[in-house]
C-alpha positions as CSV (number, residue, x, y, z in Angstrom):
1,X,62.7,-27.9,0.9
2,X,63.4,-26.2,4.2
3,X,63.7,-22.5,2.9
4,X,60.5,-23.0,0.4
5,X,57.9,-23.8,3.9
6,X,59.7,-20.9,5.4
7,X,58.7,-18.6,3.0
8,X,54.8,-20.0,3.0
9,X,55.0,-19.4,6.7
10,X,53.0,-15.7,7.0
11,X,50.3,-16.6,5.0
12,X,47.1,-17.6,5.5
13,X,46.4,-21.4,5.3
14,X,43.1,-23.9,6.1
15,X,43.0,-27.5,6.8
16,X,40.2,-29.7,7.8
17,X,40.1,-32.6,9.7
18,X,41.9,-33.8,12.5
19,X,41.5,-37.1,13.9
20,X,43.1,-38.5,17.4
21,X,43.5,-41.8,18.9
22,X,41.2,-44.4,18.9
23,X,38.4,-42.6,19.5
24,X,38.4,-40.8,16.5
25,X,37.4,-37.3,16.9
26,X,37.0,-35.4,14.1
27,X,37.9,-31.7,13.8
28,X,37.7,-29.2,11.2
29,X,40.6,-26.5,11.4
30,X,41.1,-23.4,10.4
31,X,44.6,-21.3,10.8
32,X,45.2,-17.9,10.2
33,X,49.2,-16.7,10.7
34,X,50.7,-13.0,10.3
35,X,53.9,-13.1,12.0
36,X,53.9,-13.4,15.7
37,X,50.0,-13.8,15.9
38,X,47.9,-16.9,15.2
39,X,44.5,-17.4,15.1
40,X,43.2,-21.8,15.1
41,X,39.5,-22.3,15.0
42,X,38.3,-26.0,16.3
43,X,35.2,-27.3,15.1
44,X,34.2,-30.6,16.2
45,X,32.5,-32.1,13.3
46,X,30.3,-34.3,15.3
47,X,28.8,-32.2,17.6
48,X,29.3,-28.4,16.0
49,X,30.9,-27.3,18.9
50,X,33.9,-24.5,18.3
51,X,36.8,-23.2,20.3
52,X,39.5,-20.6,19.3
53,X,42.9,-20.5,20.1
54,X,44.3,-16.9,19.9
55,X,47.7,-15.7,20.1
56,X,48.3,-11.8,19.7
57,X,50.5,-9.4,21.5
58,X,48.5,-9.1,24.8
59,X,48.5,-13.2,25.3
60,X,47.3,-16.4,24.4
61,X,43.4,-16.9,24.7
62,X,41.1,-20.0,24.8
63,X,37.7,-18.9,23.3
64,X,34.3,-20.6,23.3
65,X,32.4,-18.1,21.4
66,X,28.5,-20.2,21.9
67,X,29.3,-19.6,25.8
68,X,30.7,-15.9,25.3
69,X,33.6,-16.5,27.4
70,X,37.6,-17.2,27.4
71,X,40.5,-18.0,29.1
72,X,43.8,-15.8,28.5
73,X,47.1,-17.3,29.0
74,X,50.9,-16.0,29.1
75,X,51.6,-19.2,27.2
76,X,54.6,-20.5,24.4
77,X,51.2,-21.5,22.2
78,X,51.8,-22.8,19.8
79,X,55.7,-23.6,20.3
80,X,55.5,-25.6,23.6
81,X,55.0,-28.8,21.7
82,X,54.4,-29.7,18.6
83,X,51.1,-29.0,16.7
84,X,50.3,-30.6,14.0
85,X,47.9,-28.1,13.1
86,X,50.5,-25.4,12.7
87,X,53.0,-25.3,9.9
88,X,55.9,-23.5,11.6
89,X,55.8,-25.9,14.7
90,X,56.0,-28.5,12.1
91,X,59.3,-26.8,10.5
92,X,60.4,-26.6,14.1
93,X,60.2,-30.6,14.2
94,X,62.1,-31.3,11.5
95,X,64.8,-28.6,12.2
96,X,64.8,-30.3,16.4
97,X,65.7,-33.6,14.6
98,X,69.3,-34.2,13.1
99,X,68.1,-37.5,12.1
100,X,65.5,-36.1,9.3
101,X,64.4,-39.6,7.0
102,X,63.5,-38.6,3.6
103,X,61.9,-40.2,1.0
104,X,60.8,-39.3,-2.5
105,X,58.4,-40.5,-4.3
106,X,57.0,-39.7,-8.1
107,X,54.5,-37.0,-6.9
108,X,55.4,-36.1,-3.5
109,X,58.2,-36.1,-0.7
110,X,57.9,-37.5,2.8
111,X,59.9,-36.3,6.0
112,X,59.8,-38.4,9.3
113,X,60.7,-36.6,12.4
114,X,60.5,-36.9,16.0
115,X,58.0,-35.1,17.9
116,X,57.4,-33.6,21.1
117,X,54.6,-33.7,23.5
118,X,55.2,-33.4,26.8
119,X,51.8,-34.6,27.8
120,X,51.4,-37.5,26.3
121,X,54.6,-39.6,26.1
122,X,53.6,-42.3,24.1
123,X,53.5,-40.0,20.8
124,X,57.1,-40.1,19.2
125,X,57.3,-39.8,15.6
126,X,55.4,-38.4,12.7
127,X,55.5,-38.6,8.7
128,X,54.5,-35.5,6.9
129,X,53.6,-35.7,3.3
130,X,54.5,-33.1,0.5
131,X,53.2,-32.6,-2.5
132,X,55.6,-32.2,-5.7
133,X,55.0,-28.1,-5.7
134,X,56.4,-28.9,-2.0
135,X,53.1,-27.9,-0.1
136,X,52.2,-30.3,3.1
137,X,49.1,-32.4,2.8
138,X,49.1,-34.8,5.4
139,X,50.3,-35.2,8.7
140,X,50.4,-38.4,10.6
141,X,51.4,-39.0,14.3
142,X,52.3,-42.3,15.6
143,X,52.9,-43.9,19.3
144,X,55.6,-45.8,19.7
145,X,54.1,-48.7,18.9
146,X,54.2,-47.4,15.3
147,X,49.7,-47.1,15.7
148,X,49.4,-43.5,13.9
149,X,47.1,-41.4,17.0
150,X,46.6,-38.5,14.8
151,X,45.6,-38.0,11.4
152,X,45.4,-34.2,9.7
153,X,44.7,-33.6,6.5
154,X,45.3,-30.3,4.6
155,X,42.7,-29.8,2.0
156,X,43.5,-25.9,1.6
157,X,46.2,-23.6,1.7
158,X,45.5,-20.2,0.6
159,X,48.5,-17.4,-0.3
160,X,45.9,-14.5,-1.4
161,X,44.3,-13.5,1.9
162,X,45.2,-10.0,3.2
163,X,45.3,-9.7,6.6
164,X,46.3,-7.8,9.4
165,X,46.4,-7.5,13.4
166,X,42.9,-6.2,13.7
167,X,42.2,-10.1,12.6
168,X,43.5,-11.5,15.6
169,X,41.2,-9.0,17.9
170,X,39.8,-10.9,20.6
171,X,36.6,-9.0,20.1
172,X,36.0,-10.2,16.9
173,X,35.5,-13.7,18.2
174,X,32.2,-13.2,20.3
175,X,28.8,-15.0,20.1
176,X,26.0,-12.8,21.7
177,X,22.7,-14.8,20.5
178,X,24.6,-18.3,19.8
179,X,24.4,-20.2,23.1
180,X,21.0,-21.6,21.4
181,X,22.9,-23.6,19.0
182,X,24.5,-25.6,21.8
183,X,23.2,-29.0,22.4
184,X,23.4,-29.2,26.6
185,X,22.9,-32.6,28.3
186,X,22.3,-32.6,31.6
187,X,22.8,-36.1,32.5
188,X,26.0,-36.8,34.2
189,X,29.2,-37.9,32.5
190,X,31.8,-40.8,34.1
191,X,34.9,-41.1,32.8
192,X,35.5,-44.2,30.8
193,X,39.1,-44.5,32.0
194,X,40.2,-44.8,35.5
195,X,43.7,-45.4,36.8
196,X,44.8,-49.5,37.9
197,X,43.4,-49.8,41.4
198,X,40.7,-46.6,41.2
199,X,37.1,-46.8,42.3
200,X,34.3,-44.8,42.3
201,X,33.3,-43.6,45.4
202,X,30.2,-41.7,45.2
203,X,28.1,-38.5,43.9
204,X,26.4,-35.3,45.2
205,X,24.4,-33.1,43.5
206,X,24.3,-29.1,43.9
207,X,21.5,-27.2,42.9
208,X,21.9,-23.6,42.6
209,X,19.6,-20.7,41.3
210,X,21.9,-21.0,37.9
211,X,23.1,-24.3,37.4
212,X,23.3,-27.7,38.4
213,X,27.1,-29.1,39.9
214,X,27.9,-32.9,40.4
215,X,30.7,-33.7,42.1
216,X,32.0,-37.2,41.5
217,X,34.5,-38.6,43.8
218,X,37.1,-41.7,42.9
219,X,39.5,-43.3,45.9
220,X,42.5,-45.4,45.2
221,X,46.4,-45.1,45.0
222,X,45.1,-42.6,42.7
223,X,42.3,-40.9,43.8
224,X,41.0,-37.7,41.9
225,X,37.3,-35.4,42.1
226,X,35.7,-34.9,38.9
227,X,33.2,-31.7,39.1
228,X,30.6,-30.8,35.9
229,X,28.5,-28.1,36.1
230,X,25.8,-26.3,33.4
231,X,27.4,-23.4,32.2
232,X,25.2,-20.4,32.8
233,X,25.7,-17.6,29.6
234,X,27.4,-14.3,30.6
235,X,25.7,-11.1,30.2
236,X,28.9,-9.9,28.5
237,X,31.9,-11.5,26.8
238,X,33.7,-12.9,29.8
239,X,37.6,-12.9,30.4
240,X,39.5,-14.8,32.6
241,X,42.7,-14.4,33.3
242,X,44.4,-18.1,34.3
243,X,48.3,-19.4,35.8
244,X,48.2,-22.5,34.2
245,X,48.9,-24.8,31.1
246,X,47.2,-24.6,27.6
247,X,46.8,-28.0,26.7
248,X,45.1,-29.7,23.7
249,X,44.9,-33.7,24.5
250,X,42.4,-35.4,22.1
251,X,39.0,-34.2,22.7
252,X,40.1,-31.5,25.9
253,X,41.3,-28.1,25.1
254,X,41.8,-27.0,29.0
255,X,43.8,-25.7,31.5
256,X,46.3,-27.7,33.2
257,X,48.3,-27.4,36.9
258,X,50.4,-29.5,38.8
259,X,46.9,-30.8,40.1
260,X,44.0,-29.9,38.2
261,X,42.7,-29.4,35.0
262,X,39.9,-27.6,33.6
263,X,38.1,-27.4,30.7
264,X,34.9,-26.5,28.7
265,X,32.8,-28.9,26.4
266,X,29.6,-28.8,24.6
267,X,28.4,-26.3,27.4
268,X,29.5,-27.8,30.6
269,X,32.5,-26.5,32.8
270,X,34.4,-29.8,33.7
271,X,37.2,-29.5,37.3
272,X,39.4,-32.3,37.5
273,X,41.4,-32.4,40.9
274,X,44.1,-34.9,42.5
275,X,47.1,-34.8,44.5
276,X,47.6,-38.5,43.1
277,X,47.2,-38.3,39.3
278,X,50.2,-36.9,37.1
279,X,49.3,-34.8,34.1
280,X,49.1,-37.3,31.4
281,X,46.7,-39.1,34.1
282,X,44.7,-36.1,34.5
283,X,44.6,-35.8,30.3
284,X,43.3,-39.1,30.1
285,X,40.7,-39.0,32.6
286,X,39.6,-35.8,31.3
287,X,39.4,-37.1,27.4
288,X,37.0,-40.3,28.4
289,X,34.3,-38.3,30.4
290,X,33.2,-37.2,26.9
291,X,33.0,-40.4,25.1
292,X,29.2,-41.7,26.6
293,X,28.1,-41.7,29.7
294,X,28.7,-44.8,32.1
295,X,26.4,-46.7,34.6
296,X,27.8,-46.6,38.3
């Protein structure tokens, strides 16, 4: 079973939906693979809103093509965890773990591995389901209290496409005229989960020629400044070149250091900073500013 996914491997394969934790966000995926690039487009299905991860030989880039901006990485993406989005880091999984389960059934095969994600500890173990022609279908994460925290479904897998490293072009990802399309609340976002012992402090509003910035502030044995901001849409496709982490953690597709995160969503810049907060901390603060907003 091993060597027939290798060989699917360079081709060209869609998915659609992804759903994490309890919160369930939905995602529709799309993956293109030709060798050592990748190309995975996010859609959230509830609000519209896309980001692009890109991998080709100058780096690894974060796109938001509404705002006409990315962030490029030197980054392992897609190998420094698992994905389940990607079916070589899946392979990768199974070949990690010398204690493979299997199971067949009339119509399809199931393999339980391990997993690894380094940001989020409590994810252990996943079940991916094969159809009898040995094509994967369904992917399921679980905690390790055995609750499954991601759900991805496969509905296509296509072999015919022809493509080559113009594809993975960066320049072939931007949005001149679509900021429009992006639904931007101004009202200020609290994060639904704080840390055992962590209050919120206070607000202040800056108002600038471009934008409006509110800077939260939280104090505790784990204190931490949450900062949103109004984008404002670059003239020009904007790259910026960042030290940090790619992470994807539920609903945040940021950039993560030993003390901050950042990320983009539905066209607000989000800065989470704390000496206090480890990074799963600063993942899970970050994933519950977007659920609703919160009365002080």
């Amino acid at each position: 079973m091993y060597n027939k996914l290798r060989i699917r491997l360079n081709d060209y394969y869609q998915r659609e939906d992804i759903v994490s934790n309890e919160e369930m966000y939905h995602y529709d995926v799309t993956v293109k693979h030709l060798n050592d690039y990748y190309m995975a487009s996010l859609v959230n299905k509830d609000t519209n809103y896309e980001q692009i991860i890109l991998k080709n030989k100058d780096g690894v880039y974060v796109i938001t093509p509404s705002l006409n901006k990315s962030f490029k990485y030197q980054s392992d993406w897609p190998f420094n965890s698992s994905q389940s989005y990607i079916l070589e880091s899946l392979l990768n999984d199974l070949k990690n773990d010398s204690n493979v389960l299997f199971e067949e059934k009339e119509s399809e095969y199931i393999l339980k591995s391990t997993v690894n994600y380094p940001n989020n500890s409590s994810l252990t173990s996943q079940k991916i389901t094969f159809s009898e022609d040995v094509l994967p279908y369904l992917i399921e994460v679980y905690n390790d209290e055995g609750i499954v925290n991601i759900c991805f479904r496969i509905n296509k897998i296509d072999f015919e496409t022809k493509l080559n490293e113009s594809d993975f072009d960066i320049s072939n990802t931007s949005c001149d005229d679509c900021f429009e399309d992006v639904s931007v609340s101004e009202e200020t976002v609290y994060p639904m989960y704080l840390p055992v012992g962590t209050t919120f402090k206070g607000e202040e509003t800056i108002n600038t020629d471009e934008t409006k910035r509110v800077i939260l502030n939280f104090d505790g044995e784990k204190s931490f400044t949450l900062i949103e901001e109004v984008i404002s849409l670059p003239e020009e496709f904007e790259i910026t070149t960042t030290s940090g982490e790619l992470v994807f953690y539920e609903n945040v597709l940021g950039n993560l250091t030993d003390k901050s995160l950042n990320w983009t969503m539905d066209g607000k810049n989000y800065y989470l900073i704390s000496d206090d907060l480890t990074n799963e901390e600063l993942l899970k603060v970050a994933a519950s500013t977007s659920v609703m907003s919160l009365s002080k």
